[in-house]
N, C-alpha and C positions, 0 to 999 in steps of 0.2 A: 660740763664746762667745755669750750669751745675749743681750749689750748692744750686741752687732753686725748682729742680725737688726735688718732693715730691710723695717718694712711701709707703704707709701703710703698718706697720708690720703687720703679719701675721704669726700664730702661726703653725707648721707643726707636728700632735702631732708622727709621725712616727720617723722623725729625732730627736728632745725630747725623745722619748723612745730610741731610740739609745747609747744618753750619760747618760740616768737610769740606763739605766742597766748594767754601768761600774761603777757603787757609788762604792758599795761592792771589786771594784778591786783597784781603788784610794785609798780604805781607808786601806785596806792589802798592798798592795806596799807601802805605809807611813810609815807604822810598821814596814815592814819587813825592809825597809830602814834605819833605824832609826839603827836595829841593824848592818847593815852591815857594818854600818861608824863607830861604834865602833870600839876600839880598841880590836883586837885578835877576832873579828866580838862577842863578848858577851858583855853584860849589865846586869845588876842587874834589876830585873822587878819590883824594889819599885821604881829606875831612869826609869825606861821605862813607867812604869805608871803615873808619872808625866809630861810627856812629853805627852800626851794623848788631850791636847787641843791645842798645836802646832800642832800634825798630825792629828788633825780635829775627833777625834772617836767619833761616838756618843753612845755608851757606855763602861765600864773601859774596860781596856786593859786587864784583865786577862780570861772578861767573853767572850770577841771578838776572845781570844786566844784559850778558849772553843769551842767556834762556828769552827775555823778552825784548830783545830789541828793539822794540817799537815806543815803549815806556821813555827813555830817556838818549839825548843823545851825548857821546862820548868822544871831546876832541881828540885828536894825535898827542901821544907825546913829544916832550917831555913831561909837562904837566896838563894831562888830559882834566877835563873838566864837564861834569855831568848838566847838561840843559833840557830842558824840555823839547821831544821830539818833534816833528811836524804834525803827526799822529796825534800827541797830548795837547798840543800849542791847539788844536781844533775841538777836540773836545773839549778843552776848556772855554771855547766861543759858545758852544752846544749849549753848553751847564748854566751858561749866562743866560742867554737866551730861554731856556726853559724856565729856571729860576724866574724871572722874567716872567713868561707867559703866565708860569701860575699863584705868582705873588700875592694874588686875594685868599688862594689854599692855605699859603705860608703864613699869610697874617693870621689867618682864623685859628688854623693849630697852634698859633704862641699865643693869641688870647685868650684861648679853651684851656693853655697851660696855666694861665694868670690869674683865669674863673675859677681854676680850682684849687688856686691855693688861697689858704688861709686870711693872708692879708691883702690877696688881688695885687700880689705882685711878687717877683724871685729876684734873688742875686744874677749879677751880667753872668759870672764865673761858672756857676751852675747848669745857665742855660749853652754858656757857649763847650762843657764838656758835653754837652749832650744833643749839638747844633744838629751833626750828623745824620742821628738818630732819629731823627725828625724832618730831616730834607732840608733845613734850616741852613740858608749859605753861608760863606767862613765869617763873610764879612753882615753880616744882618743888622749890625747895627749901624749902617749904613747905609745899605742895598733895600733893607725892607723898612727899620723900625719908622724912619723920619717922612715915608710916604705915607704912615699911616696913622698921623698926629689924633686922630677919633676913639685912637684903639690904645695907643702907646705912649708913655711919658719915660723919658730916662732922666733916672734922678743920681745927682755924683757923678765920678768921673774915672770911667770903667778901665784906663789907661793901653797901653798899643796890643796886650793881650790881654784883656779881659780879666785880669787876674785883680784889678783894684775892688774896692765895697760899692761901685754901683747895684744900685736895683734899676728891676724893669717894672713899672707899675702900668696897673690899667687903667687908663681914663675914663669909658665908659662902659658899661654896662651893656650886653646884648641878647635879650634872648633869645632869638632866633640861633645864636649860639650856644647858651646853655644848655641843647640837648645833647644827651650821650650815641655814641653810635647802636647802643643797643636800642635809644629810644625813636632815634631815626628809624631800626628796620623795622621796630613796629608800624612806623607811619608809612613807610612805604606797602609793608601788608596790608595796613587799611586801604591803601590806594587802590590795590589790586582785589578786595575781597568783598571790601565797602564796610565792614567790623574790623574794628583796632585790636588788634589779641594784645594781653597784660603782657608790657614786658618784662624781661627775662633773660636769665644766660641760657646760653645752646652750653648742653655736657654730652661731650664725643668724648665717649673712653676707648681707650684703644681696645683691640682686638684680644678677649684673651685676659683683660682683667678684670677683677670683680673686688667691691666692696665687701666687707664683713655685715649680716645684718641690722645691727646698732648704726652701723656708718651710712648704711643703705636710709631707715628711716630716716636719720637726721638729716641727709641730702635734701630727700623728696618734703620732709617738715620745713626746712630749711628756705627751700625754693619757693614755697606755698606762699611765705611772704612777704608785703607790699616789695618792690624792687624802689629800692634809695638810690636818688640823682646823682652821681658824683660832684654837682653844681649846687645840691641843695645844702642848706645851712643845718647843719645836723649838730650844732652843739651840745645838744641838750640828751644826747644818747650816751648808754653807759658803757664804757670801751669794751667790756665783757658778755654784751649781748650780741643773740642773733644778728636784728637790725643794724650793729655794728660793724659785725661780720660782712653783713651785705655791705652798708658802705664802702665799706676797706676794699672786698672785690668789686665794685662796681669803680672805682676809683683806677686800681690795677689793670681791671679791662680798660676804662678808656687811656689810659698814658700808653698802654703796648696798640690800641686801635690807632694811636694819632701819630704811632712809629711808621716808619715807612715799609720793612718786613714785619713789623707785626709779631717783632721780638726784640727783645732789650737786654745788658748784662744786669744782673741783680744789685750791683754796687752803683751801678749808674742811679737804677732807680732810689736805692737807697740816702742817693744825694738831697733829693727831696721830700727825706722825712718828716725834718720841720715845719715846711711850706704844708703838704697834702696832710700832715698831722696821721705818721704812718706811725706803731709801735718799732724799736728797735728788732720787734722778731717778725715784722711783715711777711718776710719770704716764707716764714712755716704757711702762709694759707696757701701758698703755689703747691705744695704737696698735700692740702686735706682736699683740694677742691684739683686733684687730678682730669678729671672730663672737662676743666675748662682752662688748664694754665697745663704745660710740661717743662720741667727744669733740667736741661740740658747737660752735663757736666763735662762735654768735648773741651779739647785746651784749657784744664784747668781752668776756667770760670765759668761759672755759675751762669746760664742763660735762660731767660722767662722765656715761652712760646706760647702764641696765643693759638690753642689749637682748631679752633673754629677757621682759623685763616690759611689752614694748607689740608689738602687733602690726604691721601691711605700712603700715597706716595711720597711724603713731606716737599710735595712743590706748591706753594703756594700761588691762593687761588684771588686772595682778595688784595689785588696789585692796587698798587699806590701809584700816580702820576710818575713820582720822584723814584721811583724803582728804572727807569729808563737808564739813570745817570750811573748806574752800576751797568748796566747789561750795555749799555756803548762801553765802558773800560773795561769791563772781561774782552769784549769784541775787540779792541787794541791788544790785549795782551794775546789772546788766541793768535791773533793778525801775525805778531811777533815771534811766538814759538813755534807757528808753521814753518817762518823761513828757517827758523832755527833747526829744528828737526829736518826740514830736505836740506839745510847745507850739511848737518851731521851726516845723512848718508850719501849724498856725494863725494865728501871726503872719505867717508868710509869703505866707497865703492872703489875711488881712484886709490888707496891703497892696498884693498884686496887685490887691485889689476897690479900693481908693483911687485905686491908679493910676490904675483903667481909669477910675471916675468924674472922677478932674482931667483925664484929658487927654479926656476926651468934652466936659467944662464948659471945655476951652482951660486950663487951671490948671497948675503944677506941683507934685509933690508930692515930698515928703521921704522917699530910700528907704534910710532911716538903719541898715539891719541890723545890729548890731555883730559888726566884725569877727570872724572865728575861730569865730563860731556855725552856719555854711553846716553840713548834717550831713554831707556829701562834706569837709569840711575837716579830719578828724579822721587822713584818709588822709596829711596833711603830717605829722603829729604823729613824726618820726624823729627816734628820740635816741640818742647813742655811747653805751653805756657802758663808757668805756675804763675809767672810773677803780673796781678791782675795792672792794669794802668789806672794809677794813681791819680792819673788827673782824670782819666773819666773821657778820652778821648776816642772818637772812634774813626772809622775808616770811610772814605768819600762813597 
């Protein structure tokens, strides 16, 4: 029985450092978020600092604001108020633009989302928790769905956040998009070989683990088997077979292939159980079928990895267009905590010279640093995040 195989987690600490060292960009995109929903994109930063344990900070929002200066700008008091910097104000022309450029990518990943579900079409709400995660812009049902009247139909009336009972249906039928990305790199092999090899999943197990015999055969038995479309109509298989088994993973490969890291939170995906016709216990196959999924458990939630897509080092190899739009706002926030850290030591500099001068003159002096600014104090900065988001939202 398939729900009986039993494979031992195992901790990968390469892939782990992968999603660390996005903390610091989760926790800036929350922020900056927070103001762009605003109204006239400003907020008052005694409202913005209250909202500081919704978007998860682990320290107040004005000292975070310090550390990146370049993220948000901050007027004078007496009621200073948080705007988007000149720094943001351009990125966000960039995001349009790109968006933009590669609109026919965007289309096709929300139609291959729409192919594969059930009834060829998702709730707005659904899709708009998981816009993100898929490169998909804030506004798409706007910006993409109505340019592409061939592809898309909105049906209802999905209201100013998406949170009404619209669906998004598919109008037509493509197949030059019903293939899966595994079934594409078979065709590109053929390109290259001039024979189509059967496809199939790549199982990279890490370094150092090994299956039990029993698990070993069922792999290799396992694998032997016709590879099922996530496209194709498979109603007639029984939920407790092999065959089904492949389904279900050929399904979970292509939703984390059409993500833009080529990873996803487990509750997200879980949102479209209905639609993809997933079991309530899906995520156990991320742990029988270890060489081809890793499940994460940094910040309290649950994270799928597609391991084929990052190498020994967890840097990932098989970049997405829309991965740009992260690596420009790291590039802002970098920008930011450089000047921050050389004004830290200038100040630090100019009063080690005070020091020296009062206590040469017998004097004492005031070595008032304000707390939390030390640049080794950012290594405290440890935050749970037990609490998963409920809505399923993620970070630009």
């Amino acid at each position: 029985c398939i729900s009986s195989l039993k494979v031992p987690w195992r901790r990968d600490a390469a892939l782990d450092a992968s999603i660390d060292r996005d903390r610091r960009f989760h926790q800036a995109s929350r922020l900056v978020r927070e103001v762009l929903l605003s109204p006239g994109r400003r907020l008052l930063l005694r409202y913005l600092s209250k909202r500081r344990q919704r978007i998860r900070l682990p320290v107040h929002v004005a000292t975070f604001l310090r550390r990146y200066p370049t993220l948000l700008s901050v007027s004078p008091p007496p009621d200073p108020v948080a705007s988007p910097s000149p720094q943001l104000a351009s990125f966000l022309e960039f995001a349009s633009r790109l968006q933009a450029t590669h609109s026919p990518l965007l289309a096709s990943r929300l139609a291959k989302l729409l192919m594969m579900s059930s009834t060829r079409a998702l709730p707005v709400a659904k899709i708009a928790a998981a816009k993100r995660v898929f490169g998909l812009p804030d506004d798409f049902l706007v910006s993409l769905v109505p340019r592409h009247p061939d592809l898309f139909r909105l049906v209802g009336v999905p209201g100013p956040d998406a949170s009404g009972d619209a669906f998004l249906e598919l109008t037509s039928w493509d197949d030059r998009l019903a293939k899966s990305a595994i079934e594409l790199r078979a065709d590109r092999e053929a390109d290259v070989v001039g024979i189509r090899p059967r496809p199939n999943f790549t199982v990279k197990l890490p370094k150092g683990f090994y299956l039990k015999k029993e698990m070993r055969e069922w792999v290799r038995d396992w694998l032997e088997l016709p590879y099922v479309s996530p496209y194709a109509d498979t109603f007639g298989l029984h939920p407790a077979s092999p065959e089904a088994e492949k389904r279900l993973i050929g399904v979970l490969h292509e939703v984390l292939s059409l993500s833009v890291e080529r990873r996803m939170a487990v509750p997200i995906i879980g949102k479209f159980c209905d639609e993809f016709r997933l079991s309530n216990a899906f995520s156990n196959a991320f742990t029988r079928h270890p060489g081809i999924f890793y499940v994460s458990l940094k910040g309290g939630i649950k994270t799928v990895i597609l391991r084929e897509a990052y190498d020994e080092n967890g840097e990932l190899v098989d970049r997405d267009p829309m991965i740009e739009l992260k690596e420009r706002f790291v590039a802002i926030m970098d920008e930011g905590h450089k000047k921050y850290l050389e004004e830290l030591r200038r100040r630090n500099e100019m009063l080690q010279k005070e020091r020296a001068n009062a206590i040469h003159r017998g004097a004492k002096v005031d070595t008032n640093i304000e707390e939390g600014d030390m640049e080794g104090s950012e290594e405290d900065e440890v935050y749970d995040y037990a609490q998963v988001e409920s809505e399923g939202r993620e970070p630009l």
